[in-house]
VEXDREN-2710 file (C-alpha; in Angstrom, 1 decimal):
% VEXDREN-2710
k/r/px/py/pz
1/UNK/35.1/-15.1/11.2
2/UNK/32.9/-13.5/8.3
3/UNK/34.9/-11.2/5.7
4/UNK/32.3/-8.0/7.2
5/UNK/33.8/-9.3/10.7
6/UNK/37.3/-8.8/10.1
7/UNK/36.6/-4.8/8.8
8/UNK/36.3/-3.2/12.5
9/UNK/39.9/-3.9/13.1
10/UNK/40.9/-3.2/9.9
11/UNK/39.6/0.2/10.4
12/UNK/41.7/0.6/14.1
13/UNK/45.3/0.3/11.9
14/UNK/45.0/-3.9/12.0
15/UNK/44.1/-4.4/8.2
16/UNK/45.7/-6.0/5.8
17/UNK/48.9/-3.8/4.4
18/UNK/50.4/-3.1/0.7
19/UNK/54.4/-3.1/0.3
20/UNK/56.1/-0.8/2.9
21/UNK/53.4/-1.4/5.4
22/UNK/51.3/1.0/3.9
23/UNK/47.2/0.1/4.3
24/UNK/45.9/-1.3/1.2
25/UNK/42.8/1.0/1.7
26/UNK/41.8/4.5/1.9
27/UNK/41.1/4.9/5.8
28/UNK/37.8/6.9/4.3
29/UNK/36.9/3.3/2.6
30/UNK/37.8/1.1/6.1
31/UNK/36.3/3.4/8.1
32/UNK/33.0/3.1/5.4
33/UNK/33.3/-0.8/5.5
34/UNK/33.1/-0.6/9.2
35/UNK/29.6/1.2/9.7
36/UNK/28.0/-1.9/8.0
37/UNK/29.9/-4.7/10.2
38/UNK/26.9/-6.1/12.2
39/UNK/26.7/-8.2/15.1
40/UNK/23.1/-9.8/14.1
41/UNK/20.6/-10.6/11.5
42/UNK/21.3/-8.8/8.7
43/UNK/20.5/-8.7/4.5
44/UNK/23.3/-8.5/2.5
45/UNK/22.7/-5.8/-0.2
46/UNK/26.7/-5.9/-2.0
47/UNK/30.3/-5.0/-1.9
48/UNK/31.5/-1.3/-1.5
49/UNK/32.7/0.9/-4.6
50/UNK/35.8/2.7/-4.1
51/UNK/38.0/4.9/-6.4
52/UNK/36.2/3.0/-9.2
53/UNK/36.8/-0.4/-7.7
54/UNK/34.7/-3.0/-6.0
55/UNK/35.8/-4.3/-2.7
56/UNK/34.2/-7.5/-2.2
57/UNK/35.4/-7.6/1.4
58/UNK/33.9/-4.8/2.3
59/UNK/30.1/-6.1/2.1
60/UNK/27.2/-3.7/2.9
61/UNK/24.4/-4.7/4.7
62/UNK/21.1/-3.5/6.4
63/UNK/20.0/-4.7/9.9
64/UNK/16.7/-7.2/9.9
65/UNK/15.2/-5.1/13.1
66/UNK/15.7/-1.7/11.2
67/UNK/13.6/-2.8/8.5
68/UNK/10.3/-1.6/9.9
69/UNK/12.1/2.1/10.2
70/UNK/11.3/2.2/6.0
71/UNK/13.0/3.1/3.5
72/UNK/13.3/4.6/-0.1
73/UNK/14.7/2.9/-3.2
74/UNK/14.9/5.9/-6.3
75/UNK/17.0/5.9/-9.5
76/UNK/15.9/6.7/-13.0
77/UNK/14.7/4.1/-15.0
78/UNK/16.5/1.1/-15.7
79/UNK/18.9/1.9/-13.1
80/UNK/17.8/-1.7/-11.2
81/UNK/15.2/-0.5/-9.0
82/UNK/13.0/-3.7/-9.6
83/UNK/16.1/-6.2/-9.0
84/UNK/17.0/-4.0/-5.7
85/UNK/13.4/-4.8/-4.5
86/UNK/13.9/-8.5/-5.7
87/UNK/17.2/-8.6/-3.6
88/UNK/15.7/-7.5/-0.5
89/UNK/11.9/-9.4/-0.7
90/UNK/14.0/-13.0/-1.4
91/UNK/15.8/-12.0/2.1
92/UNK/13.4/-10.7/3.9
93/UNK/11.5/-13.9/2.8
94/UNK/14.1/-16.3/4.0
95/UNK/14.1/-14.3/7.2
96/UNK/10.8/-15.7/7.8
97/UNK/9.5/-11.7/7.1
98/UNK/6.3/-11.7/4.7
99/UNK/6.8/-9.3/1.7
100/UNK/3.9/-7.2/-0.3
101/UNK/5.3/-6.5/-3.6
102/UNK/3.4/-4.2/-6.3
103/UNK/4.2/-5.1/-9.4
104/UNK/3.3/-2.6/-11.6
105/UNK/5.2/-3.8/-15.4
106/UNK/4.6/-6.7/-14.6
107/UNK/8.4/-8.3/-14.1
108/UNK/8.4/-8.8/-10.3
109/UNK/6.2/-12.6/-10.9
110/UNK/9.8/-14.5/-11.4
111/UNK/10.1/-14.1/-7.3
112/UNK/8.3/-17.4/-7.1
113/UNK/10.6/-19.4/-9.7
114/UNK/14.3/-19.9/-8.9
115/UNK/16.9/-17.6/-11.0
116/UNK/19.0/-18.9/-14.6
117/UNK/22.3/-19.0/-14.4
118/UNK/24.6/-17.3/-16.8
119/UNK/27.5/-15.3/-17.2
120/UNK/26.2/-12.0/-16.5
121/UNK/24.6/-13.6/-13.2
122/UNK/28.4/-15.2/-12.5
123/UNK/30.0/-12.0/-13.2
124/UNK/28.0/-9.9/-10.7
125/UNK/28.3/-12.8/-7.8
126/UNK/32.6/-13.6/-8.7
127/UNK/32.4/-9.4/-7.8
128/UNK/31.3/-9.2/-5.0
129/UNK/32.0/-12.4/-3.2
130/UNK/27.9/-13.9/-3.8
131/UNK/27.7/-17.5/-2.7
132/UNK/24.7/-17.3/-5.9
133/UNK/22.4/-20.4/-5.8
134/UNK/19.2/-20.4/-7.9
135/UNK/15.8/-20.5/-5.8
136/UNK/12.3/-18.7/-5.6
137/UNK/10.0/-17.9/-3.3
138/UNK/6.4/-18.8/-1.8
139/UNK/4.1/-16.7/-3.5
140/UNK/0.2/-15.6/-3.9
141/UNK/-0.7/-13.4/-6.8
142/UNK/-3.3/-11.0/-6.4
143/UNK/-5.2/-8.4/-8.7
144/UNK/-7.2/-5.5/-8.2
145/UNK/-11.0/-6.3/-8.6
146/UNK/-9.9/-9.5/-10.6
147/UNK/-8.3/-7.8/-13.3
148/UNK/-5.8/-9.5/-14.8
149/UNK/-3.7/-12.8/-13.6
150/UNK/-4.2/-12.6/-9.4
151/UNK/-6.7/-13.5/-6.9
152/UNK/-9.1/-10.5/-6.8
153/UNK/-8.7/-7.9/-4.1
154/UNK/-11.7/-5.5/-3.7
155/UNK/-12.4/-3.4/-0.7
156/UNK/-16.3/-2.0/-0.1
157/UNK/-16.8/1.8/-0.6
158/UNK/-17.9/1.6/2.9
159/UNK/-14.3/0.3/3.9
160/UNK/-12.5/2.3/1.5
161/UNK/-13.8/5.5/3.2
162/UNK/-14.3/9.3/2.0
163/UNK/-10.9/10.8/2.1
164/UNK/-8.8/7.9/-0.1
165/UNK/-12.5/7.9/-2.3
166/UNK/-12.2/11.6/-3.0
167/UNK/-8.5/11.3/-4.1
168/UNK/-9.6/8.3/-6.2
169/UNK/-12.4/10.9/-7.8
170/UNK/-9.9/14.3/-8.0
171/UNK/-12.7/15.6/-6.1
172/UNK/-11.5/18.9/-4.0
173/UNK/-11.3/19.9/-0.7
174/UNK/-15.3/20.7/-0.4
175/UNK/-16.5/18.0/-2.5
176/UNK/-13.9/15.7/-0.1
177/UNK/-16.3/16.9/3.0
178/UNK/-19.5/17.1/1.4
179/UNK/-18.3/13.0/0.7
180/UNK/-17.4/12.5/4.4
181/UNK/-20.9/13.8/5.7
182/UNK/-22.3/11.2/3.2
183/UNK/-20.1/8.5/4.5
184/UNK/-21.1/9.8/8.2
185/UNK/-25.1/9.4/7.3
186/UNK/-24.9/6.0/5.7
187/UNK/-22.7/5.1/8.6
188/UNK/-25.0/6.2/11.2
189/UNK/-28.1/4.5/9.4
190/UNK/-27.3/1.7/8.3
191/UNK/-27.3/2.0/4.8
192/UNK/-24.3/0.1/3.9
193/UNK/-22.5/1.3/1.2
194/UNK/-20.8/-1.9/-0.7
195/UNK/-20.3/-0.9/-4.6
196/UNK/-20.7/2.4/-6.3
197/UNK/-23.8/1.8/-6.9
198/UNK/-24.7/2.0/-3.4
199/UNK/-23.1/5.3/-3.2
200/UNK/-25.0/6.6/-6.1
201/UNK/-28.0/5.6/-4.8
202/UNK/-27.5/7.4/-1.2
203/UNK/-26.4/10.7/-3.0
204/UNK/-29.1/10.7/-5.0
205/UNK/-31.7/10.1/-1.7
206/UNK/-30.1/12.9/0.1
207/UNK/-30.6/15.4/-2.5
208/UNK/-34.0/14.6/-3.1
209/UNK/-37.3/16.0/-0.9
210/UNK/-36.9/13.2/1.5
211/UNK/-34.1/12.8/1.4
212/UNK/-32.9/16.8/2.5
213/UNK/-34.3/16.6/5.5
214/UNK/-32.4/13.4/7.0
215/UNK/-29.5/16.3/6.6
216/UNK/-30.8/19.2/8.7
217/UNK/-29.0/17.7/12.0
218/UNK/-26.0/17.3/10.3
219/UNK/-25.5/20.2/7.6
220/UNK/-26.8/20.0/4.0
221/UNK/-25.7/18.7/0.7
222/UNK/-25.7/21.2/-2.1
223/UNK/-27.6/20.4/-5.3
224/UNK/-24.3/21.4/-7.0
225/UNK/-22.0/19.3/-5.0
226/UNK/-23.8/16.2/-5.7
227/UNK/-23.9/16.9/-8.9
228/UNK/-19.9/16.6/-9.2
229/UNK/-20.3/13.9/-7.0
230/UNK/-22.7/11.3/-8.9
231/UNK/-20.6/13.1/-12.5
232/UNK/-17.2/11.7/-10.8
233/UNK/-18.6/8.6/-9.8
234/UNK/-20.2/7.8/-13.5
235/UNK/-17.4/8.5/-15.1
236/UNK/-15.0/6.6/-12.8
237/UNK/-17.5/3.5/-13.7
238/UNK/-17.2/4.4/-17.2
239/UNK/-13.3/3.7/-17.3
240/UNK/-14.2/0.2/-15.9
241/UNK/-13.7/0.8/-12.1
242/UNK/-16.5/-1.4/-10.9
243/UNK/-15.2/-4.3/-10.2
244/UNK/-12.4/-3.0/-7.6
245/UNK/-15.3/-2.3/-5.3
246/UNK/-17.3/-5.0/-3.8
247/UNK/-17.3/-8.7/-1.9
248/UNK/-15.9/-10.6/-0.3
249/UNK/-14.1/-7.8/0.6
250/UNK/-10.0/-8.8/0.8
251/UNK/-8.9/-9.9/4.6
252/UNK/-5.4/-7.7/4.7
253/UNK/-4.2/-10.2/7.1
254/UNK/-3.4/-12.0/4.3
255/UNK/0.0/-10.2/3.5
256/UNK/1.4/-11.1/7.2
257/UNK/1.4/-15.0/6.5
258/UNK/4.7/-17.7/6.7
259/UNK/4.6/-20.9/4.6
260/UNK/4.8/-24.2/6.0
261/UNK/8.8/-24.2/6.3
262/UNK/8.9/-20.8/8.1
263/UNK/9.2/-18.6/5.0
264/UNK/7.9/-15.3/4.6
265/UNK/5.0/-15.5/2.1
266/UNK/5.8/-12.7/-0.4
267/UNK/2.2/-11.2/-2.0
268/UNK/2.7/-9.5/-5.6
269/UNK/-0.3/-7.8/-6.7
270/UNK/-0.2/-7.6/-10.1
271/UNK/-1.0/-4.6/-11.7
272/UNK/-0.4/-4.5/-15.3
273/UNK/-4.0/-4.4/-16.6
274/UNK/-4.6/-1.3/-14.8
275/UNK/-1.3/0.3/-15.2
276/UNK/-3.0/3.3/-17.1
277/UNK/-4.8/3.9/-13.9
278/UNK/-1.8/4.8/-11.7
279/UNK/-3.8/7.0/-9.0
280/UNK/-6.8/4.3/-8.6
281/UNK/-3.8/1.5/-8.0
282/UNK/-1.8/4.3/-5.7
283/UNK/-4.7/5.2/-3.8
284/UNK/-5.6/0.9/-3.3
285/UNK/-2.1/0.6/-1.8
286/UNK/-2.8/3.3/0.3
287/UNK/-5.5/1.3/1.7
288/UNK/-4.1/-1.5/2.3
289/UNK/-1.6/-0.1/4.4
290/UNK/-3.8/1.9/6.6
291/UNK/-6.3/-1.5/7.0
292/UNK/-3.1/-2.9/8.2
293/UNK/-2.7/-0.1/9.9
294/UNK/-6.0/-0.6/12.0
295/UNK/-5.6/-4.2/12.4
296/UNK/-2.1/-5.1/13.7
297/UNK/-1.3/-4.9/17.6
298/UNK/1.4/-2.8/19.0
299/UNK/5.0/-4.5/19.0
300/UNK/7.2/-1.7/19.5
301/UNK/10.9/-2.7/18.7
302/UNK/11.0/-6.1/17.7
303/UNK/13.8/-8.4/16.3
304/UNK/12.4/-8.4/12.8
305/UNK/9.5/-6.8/10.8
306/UNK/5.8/-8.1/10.6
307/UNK/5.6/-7.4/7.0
308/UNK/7.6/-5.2/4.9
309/UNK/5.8/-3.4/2.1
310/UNK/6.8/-1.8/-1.3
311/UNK/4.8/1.2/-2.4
312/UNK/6.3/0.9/-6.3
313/UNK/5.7/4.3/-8.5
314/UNK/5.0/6.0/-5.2
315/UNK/4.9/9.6/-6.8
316/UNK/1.4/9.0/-8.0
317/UNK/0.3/8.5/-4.9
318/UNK/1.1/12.3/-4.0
319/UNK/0.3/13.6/-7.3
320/UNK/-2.3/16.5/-6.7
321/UNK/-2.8/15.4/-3.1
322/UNK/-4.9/17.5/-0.7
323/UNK/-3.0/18.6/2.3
324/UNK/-5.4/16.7/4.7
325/UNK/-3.9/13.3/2.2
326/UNK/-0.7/14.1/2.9
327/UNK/-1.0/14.6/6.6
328/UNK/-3.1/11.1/6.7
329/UNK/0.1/9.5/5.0
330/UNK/2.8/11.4/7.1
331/UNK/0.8/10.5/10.1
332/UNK/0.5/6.5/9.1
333/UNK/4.0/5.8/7.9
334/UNK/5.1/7.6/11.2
335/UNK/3.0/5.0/13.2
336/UNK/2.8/1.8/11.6
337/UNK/6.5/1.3/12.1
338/UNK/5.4/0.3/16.0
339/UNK/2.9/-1.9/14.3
340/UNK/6.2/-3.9/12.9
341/UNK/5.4/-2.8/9.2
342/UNK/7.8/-1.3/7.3
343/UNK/7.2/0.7/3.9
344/UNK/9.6/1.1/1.8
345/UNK/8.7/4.1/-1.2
346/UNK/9.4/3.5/-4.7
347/UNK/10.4/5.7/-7.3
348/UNK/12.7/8.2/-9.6
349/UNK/13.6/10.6/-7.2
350/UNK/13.4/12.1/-3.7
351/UNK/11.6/14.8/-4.4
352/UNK/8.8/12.7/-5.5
353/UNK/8.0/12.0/-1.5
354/UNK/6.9/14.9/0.3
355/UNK/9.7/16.1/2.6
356/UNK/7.8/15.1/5.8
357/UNK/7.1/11.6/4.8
358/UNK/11.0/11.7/3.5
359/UNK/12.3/12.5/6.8
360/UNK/10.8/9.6/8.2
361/UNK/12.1/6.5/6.0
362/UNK/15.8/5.7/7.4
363/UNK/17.1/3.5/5.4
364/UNK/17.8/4.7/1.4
365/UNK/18.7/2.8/-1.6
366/UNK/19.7/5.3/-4.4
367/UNK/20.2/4.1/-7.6
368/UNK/21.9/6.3/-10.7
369/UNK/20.5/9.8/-11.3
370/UNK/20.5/11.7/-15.1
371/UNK/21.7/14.7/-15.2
372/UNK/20.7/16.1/-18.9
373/UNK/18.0/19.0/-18.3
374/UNK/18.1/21.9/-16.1
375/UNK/15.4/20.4/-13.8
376/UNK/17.4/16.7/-13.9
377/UNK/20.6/19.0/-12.3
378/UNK/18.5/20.7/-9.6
379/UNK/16.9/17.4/-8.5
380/UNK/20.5/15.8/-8.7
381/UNK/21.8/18.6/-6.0
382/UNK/18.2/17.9/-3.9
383/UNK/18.8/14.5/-3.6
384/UNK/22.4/15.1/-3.0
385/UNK/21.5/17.5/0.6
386/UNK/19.6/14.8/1.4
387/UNK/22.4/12.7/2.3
388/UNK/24.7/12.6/5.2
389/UNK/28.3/13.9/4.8
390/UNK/30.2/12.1/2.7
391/UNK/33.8/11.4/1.5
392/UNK/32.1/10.5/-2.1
393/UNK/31.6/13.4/-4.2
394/UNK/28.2/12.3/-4.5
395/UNK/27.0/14.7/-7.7
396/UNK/29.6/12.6/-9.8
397/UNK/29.0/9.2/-8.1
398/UNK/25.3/9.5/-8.6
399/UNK/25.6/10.6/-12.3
400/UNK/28.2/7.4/-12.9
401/UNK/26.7/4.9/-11.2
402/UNK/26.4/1.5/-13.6
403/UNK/23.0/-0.7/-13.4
404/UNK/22.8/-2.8/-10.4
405/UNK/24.8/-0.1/-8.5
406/UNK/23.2/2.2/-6.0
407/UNK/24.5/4.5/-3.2
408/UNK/23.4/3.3/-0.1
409/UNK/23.1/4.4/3.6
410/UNK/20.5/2.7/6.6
411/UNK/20.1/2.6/9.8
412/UNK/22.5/0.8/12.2
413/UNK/21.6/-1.6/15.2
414/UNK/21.8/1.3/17.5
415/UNK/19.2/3.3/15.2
416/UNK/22.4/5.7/13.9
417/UNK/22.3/6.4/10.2
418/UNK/25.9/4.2/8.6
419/UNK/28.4/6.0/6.3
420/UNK/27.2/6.8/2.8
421/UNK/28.1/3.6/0.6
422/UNK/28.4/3.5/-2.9
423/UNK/27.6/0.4/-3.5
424/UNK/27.6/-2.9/-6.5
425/UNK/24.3/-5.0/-5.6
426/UNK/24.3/-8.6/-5.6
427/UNK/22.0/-10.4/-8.1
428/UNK/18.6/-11.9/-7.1
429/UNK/18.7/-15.8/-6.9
430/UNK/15.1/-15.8/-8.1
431/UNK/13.9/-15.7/-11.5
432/UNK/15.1/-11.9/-13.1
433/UNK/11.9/-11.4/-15.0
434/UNK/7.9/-12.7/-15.2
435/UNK/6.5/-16.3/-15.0
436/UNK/4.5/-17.5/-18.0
437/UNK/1.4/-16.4/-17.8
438/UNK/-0.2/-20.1/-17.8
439/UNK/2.5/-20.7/-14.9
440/UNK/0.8/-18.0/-13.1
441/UNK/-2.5/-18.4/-13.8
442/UNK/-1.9/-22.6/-12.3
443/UNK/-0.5/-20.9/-9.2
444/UNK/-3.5/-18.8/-8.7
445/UNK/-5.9/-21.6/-9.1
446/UNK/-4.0/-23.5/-6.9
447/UNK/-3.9/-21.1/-4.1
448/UNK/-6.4/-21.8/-0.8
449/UNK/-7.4/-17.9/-1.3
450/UNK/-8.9/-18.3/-5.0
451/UNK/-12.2/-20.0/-3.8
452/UNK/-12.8/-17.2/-1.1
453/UNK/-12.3/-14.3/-2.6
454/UNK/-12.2/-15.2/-6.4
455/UNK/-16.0/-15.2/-7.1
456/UNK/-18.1/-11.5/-6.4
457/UNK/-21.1/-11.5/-4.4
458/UNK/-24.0/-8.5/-4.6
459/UNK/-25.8/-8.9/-1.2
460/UNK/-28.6/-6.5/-0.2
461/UNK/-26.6/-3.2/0.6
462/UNK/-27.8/0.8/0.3
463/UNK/-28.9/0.3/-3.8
464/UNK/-31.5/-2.1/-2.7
465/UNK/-32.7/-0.7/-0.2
466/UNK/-33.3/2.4/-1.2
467/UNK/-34.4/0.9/-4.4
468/UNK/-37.2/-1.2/-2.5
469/UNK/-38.6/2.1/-0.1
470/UNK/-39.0/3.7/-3.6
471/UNK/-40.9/1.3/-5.2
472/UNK/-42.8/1.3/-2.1
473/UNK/-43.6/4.5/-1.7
474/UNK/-44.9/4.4/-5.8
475/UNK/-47.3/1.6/-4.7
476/UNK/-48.5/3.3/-1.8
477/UNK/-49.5/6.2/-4.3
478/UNK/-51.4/4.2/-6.6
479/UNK/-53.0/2.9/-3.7
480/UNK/-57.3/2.9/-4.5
481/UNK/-59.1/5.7/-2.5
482/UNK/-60.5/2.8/0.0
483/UNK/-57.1/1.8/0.8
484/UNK/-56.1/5.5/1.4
485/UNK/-58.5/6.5/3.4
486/UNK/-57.9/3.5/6.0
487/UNK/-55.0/5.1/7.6
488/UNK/-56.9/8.4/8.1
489/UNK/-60.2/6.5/9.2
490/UNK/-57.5/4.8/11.9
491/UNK/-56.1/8.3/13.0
492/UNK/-59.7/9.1/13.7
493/UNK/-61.5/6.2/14.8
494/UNK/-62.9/5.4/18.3
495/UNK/-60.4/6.7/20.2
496/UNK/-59.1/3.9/21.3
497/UNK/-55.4/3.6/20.5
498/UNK/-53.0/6.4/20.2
499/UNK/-52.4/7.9/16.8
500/UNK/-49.7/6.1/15.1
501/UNK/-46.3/8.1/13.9
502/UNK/-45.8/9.8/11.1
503/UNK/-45.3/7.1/7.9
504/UNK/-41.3/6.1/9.1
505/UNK/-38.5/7.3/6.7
506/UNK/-36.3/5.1/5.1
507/UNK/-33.8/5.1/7.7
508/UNK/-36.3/3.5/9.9
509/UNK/-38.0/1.1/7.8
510/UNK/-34.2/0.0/7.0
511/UNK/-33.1/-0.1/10.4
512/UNK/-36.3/-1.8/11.4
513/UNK/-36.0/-4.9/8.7
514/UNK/-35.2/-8.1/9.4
515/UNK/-32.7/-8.2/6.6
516/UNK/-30.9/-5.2/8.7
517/UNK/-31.4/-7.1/12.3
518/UNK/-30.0/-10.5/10.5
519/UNK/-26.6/-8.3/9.9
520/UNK/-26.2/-6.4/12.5
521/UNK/-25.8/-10.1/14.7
522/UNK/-23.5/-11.1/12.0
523/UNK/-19.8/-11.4/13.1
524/UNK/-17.3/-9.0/11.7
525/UNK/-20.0/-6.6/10.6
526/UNK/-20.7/-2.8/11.8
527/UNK/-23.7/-1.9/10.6
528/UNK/-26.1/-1.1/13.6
529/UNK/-24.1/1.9/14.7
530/UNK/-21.5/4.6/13.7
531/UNK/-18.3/3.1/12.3
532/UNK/-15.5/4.3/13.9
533/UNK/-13.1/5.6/11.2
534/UNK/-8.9/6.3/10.9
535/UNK/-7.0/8.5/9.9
536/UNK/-7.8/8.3/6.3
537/UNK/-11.4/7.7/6.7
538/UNK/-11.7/4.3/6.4
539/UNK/-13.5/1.9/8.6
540/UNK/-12.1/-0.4/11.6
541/UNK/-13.6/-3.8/11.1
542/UNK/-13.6/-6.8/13.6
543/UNK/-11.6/-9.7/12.1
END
């Protein structure tokens, strides 16, 4: 029998007794130990914290089937946050669960390489009873647009969609629609939009002669508005942005794979070299999760997760977010659990998550809290109310809490939230810290992934085509008077055929090319006809 085993009867009056016959623990600290005692799978977080002292027999642990029901792991920094997510990926991983990490300093690489001994590393595992062994993880490495060590992910503007574009831009509510009627026109015609570029170009046609009467049917777009529009998108270019947009465009699929020996394939996207970009990385997350999101069939309760993923520095994603953002986000965490995804949010405090989103992550990891400012108090006593009753006098225990140490409360097998736990963690096995960068940079090479997705391609898209009707049309006007007059002398000659349509409009000369035909039969594509669109605006794509 397992040491979390024997606590259910130590908790009914059968535990082990001090001199006299009295119980050697607090019946508030059996009765804790007891909510974590779990019949199946589960990943072994630590030992509970009582009165000061560490009670390696008392082990707290969450459920493997309640980690698609999300989470939240917050502390201040360099409480352990990182090493918490560490803990959990390495387990979920041996589960046979895949893992998406975001690794935004940079530290999270060492999941791949196996952990160094020492006596800090000793310490922690002779405390709470840790069986430590060093080993690491199957890895892929991945960065945005190419941008530092990681196979590139990129995502096409037509993919990425209006409402996560405009959040991307800080473009407001009626620049946001004036986006989505864009997205809705190119969608509708054809004109694919695959790079900024493309979008430049499309704005541009539709507030020009021609291109303001393609809108009538479908409401106008304001000289002003574009304006903003095309001065966003320049300026987002300007900061380097580019290459995030574009193909091949990144398969999400990828972040639900298994090694060879049954693993869980954990996928860190590195995101140092745009770490002074935090909503552009924020908002990218945000679409990978809702691409997932369209992607994954139903599997209602299941005995373990598809993929569990790590939303790291998650306040920027809600930063100055429009209330149709926030409703997008409440609305996908609340269904992707059924998809088998969980999401767990990272960062300082509770408050950072918007109290809708918050009431939906059951399971919470709460690392040490500082108490120094009159703002730091009142977020201490909001993040206290948003805990279950507790024996702990939680204010205290979350101001004393030591690194690695965290209070902790999940969900149980039977979905009921366990007793508040303060909690010491157990220490990674993994490497606690980066790779070499050369070690990394051979991993990425080596990866079956690099050669489809490491090299960009600039295919005929919107920009080109829109580029070539315009050069046409500046042709057609230097035309000699000869060749101008034919059409006319073909309107009225003889009589015998019907007088041709007006010169076509871009649209139709687009739809009507071969080059447009040729990828509208192509598999996976959905150019040809409107693209059905999610919650957040981005497109469904066959796989």
């Amino acid at each position: 029998m397992s040491d979390s085993e024997t606590v259910p009867s130590a908790a009914a009056g059968a535990g082990p007794e001090g001199p006299g016959g009295a119980p050697a623990l607090p019946r508030e600290a059996l009765e804790i130990a007891a909510g974590y005692a779990f019949a199946g799978p589960a990943l072994d977080l630590g030992a509970l914290l009582w009165d000061g002292a560490c009670l390696p027999d008392a082990q707290i642990r969450v459920p493997l089937p309640m980690l698609n029901r999300h989470g939240l792991v917050a502390g201040a920094t360099g409480t352990g946050k990182t090493k918490t997510l560490q803990l959990i990926a390495e387990q979920l991983s041996a589960q046979g669960v895949p893992v998406f990490l975001a690794d935004v300093k940079g530290d999270v690489s060492g999941i791949s390489a196996p952990g160094e001994p020492g006596d800090k590393v000793r310490e922690r595992a002779g405390e709470v009873h840790q069986e430590w062994t060093p080993g690491g993880c199957p890895a892929e490495f991945y960065a945005l647009g190419g941008l530092g060590h990681g196979i590139p992910v990129r995502a096409t503007v037509t993919s990425f969609g209006p409402v996560l574009l405009s959040k991307v831009l800080g473009l407001n509510q009626t620049q946001e629609q004036s986006l989505g009627l864009i997205f809705h026109y190119a969608d509708q015609k054809g004109l694919e939009l695959v790079d900024l570029k493309d979008l430049r170009a499309v704005v541009a046609f539709l507030t020009s002669d021609e291109g303001k009467q393609e809108l009538k049917g479908i409401g106008g777009l304001s000289t002003a508005t574009a304006g903003v529009i095309l001065r966003s998108l320049t300026a987002f270019e300007a900061q380097g942005m580019s290459p995030f947009f574009g193909e091949p465009e990144f398969d999400t699929s990828e972040l639900t794979r298994t090694a060879q020996d049954g693993r869980g394939v954990v996928s860190v996207l590195e995101l140092p070299a745009v770490q002074d970009k935090p909503q552009l990385f924020s908002t990218f997350l945000m679409w990978l999760l809702a691409d997932l999101f369209h992607d994954l069939p139903e599997v209602g309760d299941s005995d373990r997760p598809k993929l569990v993923f790590f939303f790291d520095e998650a306040h920027l994603l809600f930063k100055d977010a429009s209330k149709a953002f926030l409703d997008s986000i409440t609305q996908t965490v609340r269904l992707i659990r059924s998809k088998g995804v969980g999401v767990f949010f990272v960062t300082q405090t509770p408050k950072d998550v918007p109290g809708d989103v918050l009431a939906q992550l059951g399971n919470r990891v709460q690392h040490a809290l500082r108490a120094y400012t009159p703002d730091d108090q009142k977020a201490l006593k909001a993040t206290v109310k948003t805990f279950p009753n507790s024996p702990y006098d939680l204010e205290e225990v979350l101001t004393g809490l030591g690194t690695g140490e965290a209070v902790v409360t999940v969900l149980s097998e039977k979905g009921a939230p366990t007793p508040v736990a303060a909690t010491r963690l157990r220490a990674p096995q993994s490497l606690m810290g980066p790779v070499a960068p050369d070690a990394l940079d051979r991993a990425v090479l080596a990866s079956p992934l690099h050669g489809r997705y490491a090299q960009a391609v600039d295919r005929e898209s919107a920009y080109e085509k829109l580029t070539a009707r315009a050069e046409g049309g500046a042709a057609a006007g230097s035309a000699g008077p000869d060749e101008q007059d034919a059409p006319r002398a073909e309107r009225s000659g003889g009589g015998r055929s019907r007088a041709p349509k007006e010169e076509a409009s871009v649209v139709e000369q687009v739809v009507g090319s071969g080059m447009f035909k040729s990828l509208a039969r192509s598999v996976g594509t959905q150019i040809g006809r409107e693209i059905t669109r999610s919650l957040f605006g981005t497109a469904r794509r066959r796989r």
